[in-house]
C-alpha positions as CSV (number, residue, x, y, z in Angstrom):
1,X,76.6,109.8,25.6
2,X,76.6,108.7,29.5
3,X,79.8,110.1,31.3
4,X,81.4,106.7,32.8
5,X,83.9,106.0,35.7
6,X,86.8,104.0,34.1
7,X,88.6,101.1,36.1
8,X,92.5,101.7,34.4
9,X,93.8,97.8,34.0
10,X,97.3,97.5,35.9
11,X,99.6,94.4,36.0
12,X,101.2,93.7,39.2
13,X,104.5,93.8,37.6
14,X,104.2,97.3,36.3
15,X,103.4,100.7,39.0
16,X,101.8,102.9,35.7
17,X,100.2,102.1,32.3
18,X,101.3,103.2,29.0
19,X,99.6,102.6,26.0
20,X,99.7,103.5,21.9
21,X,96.1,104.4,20.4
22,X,95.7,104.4,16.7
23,X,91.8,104.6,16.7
24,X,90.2,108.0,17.2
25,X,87.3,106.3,18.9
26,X,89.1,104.7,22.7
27,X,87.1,105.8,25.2
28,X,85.4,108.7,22.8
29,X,82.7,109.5,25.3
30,X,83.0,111.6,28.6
31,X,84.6,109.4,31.6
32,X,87.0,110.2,34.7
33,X,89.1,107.5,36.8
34,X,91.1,107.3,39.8
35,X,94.8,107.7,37.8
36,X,96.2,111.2,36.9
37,X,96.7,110.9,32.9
38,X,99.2,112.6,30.6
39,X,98.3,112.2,27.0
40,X,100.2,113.3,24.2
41,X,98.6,114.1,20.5
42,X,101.5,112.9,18.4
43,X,98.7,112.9,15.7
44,X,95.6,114.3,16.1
45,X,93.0,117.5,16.1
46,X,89.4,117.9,17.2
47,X,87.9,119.4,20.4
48,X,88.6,119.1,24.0
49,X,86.6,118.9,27.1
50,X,88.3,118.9,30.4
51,X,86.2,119.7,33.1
52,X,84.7,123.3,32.3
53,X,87.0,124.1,29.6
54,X,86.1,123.6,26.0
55,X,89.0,123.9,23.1
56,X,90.4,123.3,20.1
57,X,93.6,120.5,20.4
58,X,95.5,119.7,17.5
59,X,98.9,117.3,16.8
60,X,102.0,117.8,19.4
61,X,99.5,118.7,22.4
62,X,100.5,117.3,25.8
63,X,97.8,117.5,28.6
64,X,97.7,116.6,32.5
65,X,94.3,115.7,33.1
66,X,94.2,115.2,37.5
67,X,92.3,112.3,39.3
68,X,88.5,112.2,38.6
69,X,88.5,115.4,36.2
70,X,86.1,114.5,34.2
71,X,87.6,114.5,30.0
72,X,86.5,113.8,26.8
73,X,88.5,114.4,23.6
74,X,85.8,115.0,19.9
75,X,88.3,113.9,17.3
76,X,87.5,116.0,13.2
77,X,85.2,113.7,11.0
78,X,88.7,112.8,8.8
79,X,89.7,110.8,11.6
80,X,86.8,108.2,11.3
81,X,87.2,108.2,7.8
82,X,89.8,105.1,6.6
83,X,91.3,104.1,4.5
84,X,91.9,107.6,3.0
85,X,91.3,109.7,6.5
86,X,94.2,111.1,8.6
87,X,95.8,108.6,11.2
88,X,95.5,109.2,14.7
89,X,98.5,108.7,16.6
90,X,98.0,109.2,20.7
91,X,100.5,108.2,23.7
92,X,98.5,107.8,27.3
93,X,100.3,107.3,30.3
94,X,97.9,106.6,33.6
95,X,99.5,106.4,37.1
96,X,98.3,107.4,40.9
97,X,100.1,109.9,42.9
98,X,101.9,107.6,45.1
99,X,102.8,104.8,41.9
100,X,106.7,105.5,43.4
101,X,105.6,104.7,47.1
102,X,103.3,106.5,49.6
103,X,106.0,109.3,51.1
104,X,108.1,109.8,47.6
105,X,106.1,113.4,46.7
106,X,107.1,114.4,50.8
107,X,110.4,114.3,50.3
108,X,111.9,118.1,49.9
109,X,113.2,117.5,46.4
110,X,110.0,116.5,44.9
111,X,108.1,119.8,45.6
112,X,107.7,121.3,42.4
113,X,106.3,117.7,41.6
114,X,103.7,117.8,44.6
115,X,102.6,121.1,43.4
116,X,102.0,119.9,39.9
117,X,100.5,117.0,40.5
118,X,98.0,118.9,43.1
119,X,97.0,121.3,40.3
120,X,96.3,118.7,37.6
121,X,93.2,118.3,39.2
122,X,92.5,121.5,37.1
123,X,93.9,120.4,34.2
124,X,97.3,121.2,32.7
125,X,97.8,122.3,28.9
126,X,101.8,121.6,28.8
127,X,103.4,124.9,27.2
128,X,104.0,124.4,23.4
129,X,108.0,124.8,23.9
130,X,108.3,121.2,25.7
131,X,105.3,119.7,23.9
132,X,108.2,117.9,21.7
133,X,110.5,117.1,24.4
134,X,107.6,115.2,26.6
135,X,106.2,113.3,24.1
136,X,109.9,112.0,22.5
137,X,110.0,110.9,26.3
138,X,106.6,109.3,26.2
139,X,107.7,107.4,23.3
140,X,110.7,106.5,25.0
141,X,108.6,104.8,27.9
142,X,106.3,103.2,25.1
143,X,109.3,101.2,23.9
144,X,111.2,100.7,27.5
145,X,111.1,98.2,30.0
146,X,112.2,97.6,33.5
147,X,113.1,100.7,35.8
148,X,114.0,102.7,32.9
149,X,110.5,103.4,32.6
150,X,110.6,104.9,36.5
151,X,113.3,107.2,35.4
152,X,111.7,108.6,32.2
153,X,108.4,109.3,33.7
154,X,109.9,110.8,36.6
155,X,112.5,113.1,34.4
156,X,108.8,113.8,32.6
157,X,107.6,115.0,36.1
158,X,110.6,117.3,36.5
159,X,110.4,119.0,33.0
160,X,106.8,119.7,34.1
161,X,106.9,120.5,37.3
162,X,109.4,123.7,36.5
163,X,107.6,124.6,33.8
164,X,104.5,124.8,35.1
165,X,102.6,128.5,35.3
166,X,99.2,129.0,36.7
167,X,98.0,130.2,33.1
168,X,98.7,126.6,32.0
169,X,95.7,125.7,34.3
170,X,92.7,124.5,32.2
171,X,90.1,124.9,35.5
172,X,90.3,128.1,38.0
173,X,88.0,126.1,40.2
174,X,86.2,122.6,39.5
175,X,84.4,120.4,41.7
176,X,85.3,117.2,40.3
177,X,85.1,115.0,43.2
178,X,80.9,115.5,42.8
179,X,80.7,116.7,39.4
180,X,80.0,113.3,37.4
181,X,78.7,110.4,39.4
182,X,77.6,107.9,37.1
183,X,74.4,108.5,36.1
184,X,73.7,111.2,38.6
185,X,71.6,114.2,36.8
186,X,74.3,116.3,36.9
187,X,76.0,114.1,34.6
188,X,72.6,113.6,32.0
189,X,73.1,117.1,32.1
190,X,76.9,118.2,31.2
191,X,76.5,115.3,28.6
192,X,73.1,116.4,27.3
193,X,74.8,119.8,26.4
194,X,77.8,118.6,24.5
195,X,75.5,116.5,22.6
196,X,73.0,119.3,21.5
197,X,75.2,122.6,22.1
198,X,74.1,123.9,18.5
199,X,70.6,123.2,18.8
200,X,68.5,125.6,20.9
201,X,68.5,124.7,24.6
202,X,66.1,126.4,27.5
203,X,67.0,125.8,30.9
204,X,63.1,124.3,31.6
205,X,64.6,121.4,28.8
206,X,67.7,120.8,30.8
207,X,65.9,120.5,34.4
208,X,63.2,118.1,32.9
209,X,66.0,116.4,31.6
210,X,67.7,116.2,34.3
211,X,64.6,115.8,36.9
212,X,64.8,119.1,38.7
213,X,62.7,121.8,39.4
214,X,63.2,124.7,37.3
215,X,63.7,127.2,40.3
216,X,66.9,124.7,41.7
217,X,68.4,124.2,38.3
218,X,70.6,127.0,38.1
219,X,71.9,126.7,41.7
220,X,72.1,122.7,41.3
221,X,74.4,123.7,38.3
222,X,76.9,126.0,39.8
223,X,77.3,124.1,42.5
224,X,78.4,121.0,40.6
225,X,80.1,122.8,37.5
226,X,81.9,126.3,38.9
227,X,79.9,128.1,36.7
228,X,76.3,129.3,35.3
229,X,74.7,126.3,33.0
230,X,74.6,129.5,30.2
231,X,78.2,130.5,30.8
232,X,78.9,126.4,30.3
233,X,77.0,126.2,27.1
234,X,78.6,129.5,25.8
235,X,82.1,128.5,26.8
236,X,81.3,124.9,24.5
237,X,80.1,126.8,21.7
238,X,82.9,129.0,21.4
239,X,85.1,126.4,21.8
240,X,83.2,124.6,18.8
241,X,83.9,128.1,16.9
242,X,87.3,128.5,17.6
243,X,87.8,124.9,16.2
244,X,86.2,125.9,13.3
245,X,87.6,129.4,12.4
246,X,91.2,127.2,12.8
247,X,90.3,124.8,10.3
248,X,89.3,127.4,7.9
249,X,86.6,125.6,6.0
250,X,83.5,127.6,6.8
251,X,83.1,131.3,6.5
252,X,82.0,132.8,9.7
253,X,78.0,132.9,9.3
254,X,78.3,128.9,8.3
255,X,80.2,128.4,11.9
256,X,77.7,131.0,13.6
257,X,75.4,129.0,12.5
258,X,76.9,125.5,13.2
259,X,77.7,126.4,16.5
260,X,74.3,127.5,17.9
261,X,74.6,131.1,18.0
262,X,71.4,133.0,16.9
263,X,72.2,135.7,15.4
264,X,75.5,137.6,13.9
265,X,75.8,140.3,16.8
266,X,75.3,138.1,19.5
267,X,77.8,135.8,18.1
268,X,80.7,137.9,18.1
269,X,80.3,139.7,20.6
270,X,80.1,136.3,23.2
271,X,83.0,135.4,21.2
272,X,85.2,138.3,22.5
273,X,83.9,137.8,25.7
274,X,85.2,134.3,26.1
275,X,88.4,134.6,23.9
276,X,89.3,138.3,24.0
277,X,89.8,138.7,20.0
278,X,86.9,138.6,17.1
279,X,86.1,135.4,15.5
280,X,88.4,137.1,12.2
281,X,91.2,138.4,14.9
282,X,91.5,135.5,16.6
283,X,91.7,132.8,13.3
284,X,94.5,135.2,12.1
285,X,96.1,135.4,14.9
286,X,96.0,131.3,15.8
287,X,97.4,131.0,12.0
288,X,100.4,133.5,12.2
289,X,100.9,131.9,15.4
290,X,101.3,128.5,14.1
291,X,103.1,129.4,11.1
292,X,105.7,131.0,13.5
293,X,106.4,127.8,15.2
């Protein structure tokens, strides 16, 4: 998997893009573009990789992925699976900041806009309580034409703009404007992981890899990531887990063991370190959760 800069097409006629995906496999590898994207799961669970933030997503998510944060959504194995597999159903809207002119975000009612749009950059997960109301007004677009389009996205804009919290944020701090050139080693790297996260990885495999010295990996890391490469790998194979323990199919050695943890102790107690609850706490809680909505 080779993380890749995408070139979103436009038309001349239109100032954003909107398209319907039925396939689980557009663009199923790591890229970033210019555009700010808001994607909505209308049907559709696997796991997600926004910059250094690894999780489960699952039908009715909305996200705001900001310009050139690197993202990658791993759809479940029933997706690939026709004509009997589930049916992916996915809503992606790209625009730039300025697709409703250069000074439109200046102007003093747009603020909460500005801000929003500024923070994407870290990735937005849209709160669950509008997750319905912004996709029925992505569909809307889908099946509009003409300025009606401008309106909807831009009521879209408002809903999110004053909904937004800073524990929506997806990122507390990621350098995406050097974090995934083409090609660059940093990007053999962060792809290198999420390919081979439950195998066994040393950091003298990674630098080779890459074509550093041992002694400048771990800086060369952090600097481009935010974070350790072990705190990177540990927050992916979590986020593998917590997939997992959601989907309920695996008993918790099977996903210890699927998600590259070497022993039973070391798994759960990196598990509460990244999500705060045991691997058995936090299924039952994401289930009564769910159940309650």
């Amino acid at each position: 998997m080779r993380a890749q800069l995408l070139k979103i097409p436009t038309q001349h006629v239109n100032s954003f893009s909107i398209r319907r995906d039925l396939l689980p496999d557009i663009n199923n590898n790591l890229h970033y573009h210019r555009e700010i994207e808001l994607i909505y799961f209308k049907s559709g669970s696997g796991t997600q990789f926004i910059g250094n933030s690894v999780q489960h997503f699952e039908s009715g998510n909305v996200v705001l992925i900001g310009s050139r944060l690197p993202h990658y959504w791993k759809f479940e194995e029933a997706y690939f699976s026709p004509p009997d597999g589930k049916q992916t159903d996915v809503i992606v809207i790209h625009f730039c900041e300025d697709f409703l002119g250069e000074n439109f975000l200046n102007l003093p009612e747009n603020r909460m806009i500005r801000k929003l749009l500024q923070e994407s950059k870290k990735g937005i997960q849209v709160p669950d309580h509008i997750n319905w109301q912004i996709g029925t007004l992505m569909e809307q677009i889908f099946l509009s034409v003409g300025a009606k389009r401008l309106l909807l996205l831009l009521e879209i804009l408002c809903i999110l703009g004053n909904n937004h919290k800073p524990g929506n944020l997806l990122n507390d701090d990621f350098l995406c404007h050097t974090a995934i050139k083409d090609n660059s080693p940093i990007s053999n790297i962060y792809n290198f992981i999420l390919s081979n996260f439950n195998k066994k990885i040393e950091i003298e495999q990674l630098a080779d890899f890459a074509n550093i010295s041992v002694p400048s990996f771990s800086r060369y890391f952090k600097t481009h990531i935010g974070m350790t490469y072990k705190q990177f790998l540990l927050d992916v194979r979590v986020g593998q887990a917590c997939k997992l323990l959601i989907e309920g199919r695996m008993n918790v050695k099977q996903i210890r063991y699927e998600c590259g943890f070497q022993n039973v102790v070391s798994f759960h107690k990196q598990f509460k370190e990244v999500t705060g609850k045991s691997p058995l706490e936090y299924q039952k809680y994401h289930l009564q959760h769910r159940t309650e909505i």
